[in-house]
Backbone bond lengths (Angstrom), bond angles and torsions (degrees), N, CA, C in turn:
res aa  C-N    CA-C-N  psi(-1)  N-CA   C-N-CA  omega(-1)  CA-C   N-CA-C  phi
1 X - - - 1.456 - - 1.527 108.37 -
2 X 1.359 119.16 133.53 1.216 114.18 164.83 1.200 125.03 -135.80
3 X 1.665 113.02 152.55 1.158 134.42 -133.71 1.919 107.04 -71.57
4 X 1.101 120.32 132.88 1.325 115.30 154.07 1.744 141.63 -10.32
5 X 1.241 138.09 116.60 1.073 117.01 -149.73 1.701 101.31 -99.77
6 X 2.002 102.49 15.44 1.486 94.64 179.37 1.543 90.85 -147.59
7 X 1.473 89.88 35.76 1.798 95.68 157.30 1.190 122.30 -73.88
8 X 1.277 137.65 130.43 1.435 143.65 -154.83 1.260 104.27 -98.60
9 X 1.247 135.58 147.24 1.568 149.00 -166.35 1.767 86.61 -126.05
10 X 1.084 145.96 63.43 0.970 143.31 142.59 1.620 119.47 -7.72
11 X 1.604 131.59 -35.68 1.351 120.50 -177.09 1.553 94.49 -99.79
12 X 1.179 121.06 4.11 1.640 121.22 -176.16 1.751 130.09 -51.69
13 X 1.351 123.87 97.83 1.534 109.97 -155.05 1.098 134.87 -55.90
14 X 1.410 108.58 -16.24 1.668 113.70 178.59 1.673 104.70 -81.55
15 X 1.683 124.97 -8.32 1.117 123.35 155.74 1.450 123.65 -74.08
16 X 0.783 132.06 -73.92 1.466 145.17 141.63 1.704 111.10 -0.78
17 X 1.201 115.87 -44.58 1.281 130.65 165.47 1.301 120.10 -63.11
18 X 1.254 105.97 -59.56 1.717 109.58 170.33 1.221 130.79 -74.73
19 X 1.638 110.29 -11.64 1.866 125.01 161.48 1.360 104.85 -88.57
20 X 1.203 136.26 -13.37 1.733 127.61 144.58 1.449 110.42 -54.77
21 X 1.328 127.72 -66.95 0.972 127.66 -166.94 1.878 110.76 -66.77
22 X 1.033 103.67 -41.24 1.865 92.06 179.49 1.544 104.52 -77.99
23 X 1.281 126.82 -9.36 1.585 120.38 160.33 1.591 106.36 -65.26
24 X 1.285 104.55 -53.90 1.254 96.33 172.48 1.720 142.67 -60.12
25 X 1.237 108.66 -39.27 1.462 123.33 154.49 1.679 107.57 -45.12
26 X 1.404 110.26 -64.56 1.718 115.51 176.08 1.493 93.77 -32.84
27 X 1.188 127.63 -67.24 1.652 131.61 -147.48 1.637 97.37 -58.79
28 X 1.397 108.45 -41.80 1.543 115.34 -173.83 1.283 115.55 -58.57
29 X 1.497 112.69 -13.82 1.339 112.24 -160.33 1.349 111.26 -126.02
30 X 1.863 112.02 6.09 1.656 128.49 -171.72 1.191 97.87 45.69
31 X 1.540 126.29 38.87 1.629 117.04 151.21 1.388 108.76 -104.01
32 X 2.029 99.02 78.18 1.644 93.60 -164.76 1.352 117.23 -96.56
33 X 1.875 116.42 -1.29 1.545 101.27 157.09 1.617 117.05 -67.80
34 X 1.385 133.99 -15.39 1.162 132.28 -175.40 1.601 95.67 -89.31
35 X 1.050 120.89 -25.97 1.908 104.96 153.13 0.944 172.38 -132.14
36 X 2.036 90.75 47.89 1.054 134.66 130.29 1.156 129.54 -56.33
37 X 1.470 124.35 -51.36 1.224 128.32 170.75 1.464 124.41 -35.34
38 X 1.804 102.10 -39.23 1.347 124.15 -161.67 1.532 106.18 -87.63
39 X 1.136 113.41 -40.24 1.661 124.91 160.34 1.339 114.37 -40.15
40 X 1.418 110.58 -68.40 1.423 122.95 -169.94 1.575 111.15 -66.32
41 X 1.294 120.03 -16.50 1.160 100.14 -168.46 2.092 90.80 -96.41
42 X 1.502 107.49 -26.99 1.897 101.05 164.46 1.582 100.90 -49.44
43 X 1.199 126.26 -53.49 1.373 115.53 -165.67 1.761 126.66 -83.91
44 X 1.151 107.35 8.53 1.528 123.85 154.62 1.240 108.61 -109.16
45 X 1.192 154.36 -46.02 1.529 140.53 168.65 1.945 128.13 -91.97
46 X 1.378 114.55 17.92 0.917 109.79 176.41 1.631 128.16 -112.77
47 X 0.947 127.80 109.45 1.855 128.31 -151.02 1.465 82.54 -80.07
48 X 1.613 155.51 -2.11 1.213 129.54 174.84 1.451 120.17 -79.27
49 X 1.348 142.86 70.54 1.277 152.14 -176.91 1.493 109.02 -9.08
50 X 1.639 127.59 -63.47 1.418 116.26 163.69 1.623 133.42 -58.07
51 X 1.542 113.69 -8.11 1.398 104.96 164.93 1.223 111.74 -80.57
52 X 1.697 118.52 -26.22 1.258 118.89 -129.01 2.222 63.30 -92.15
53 X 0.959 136.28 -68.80 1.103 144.18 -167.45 1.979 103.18 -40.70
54 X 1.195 118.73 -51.21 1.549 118.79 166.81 1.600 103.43 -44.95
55 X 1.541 131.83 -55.60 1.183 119.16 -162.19 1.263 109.16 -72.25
56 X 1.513 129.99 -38.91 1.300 115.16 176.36 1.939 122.27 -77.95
57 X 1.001 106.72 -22.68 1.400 100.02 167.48 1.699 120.96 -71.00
58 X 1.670 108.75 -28.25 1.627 118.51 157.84 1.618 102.52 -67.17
59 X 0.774 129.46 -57.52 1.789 126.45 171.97 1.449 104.76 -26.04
60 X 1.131 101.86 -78.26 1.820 116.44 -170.92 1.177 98.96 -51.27
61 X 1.067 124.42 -42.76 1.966 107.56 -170.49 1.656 118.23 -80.94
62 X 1.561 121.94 -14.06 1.206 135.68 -178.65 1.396 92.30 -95.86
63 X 1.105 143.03 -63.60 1.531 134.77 173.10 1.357 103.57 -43.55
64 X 1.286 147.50 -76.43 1.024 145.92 174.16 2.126 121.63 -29.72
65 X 0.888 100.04 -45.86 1.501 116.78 154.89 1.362 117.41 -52.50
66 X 1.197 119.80 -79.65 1.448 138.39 -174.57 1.931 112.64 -48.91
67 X 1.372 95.81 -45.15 1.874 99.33 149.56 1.225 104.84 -63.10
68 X 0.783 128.84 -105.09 1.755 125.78 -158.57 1.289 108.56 -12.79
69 X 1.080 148.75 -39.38 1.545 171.78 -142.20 1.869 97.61 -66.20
C-alpha cells in the first residue's frame, strides 16, 4: 500500500516552521486566539523539546494578556 501523496507529516519541520511563523503573523495582527491555536498545535506535534517549551511559555503569556483585556 502506498502512502497518500497529501498525507501530512504533522512533526515535519518546514511545517512547524511555518506554524511559528503564522503564530507570529496572528500576534501581528492581535488575532491571538488564532495564535494560540498555532502554538498549540507546535506543542502537540513537535518532537523538538525547546520549541515544544517556546510554544507553551508564548501560550501563557498571550492567555495571560488576553485576560487582562
Amino acid at each position: 500500500m502506498t502512502e497518500s501523496p497529501f498525507a501530512i507529516d504533522r512533526d515535519e519541520p518546514f511545517r512547524l516552521s511555518a506554524l511559528a511563523r503564522l503564530a507570529a503573523l496572528h500576534e501581528s495582527r492581535k488575532e491571538y486566539t488564532r495564535a494560540i491555536e498555532a502554538y498549540r498545535d507546535i506543542m502537540k506535534n513537535s518532537q523538538d523539546r525547546e520549541l515544544v517549551v517556546a510554544a507553551e511559555e508564548r501560550v501563557e503569556q498571550l492567555s495571560a494578556s488576553t485576560r487582562r483585556r
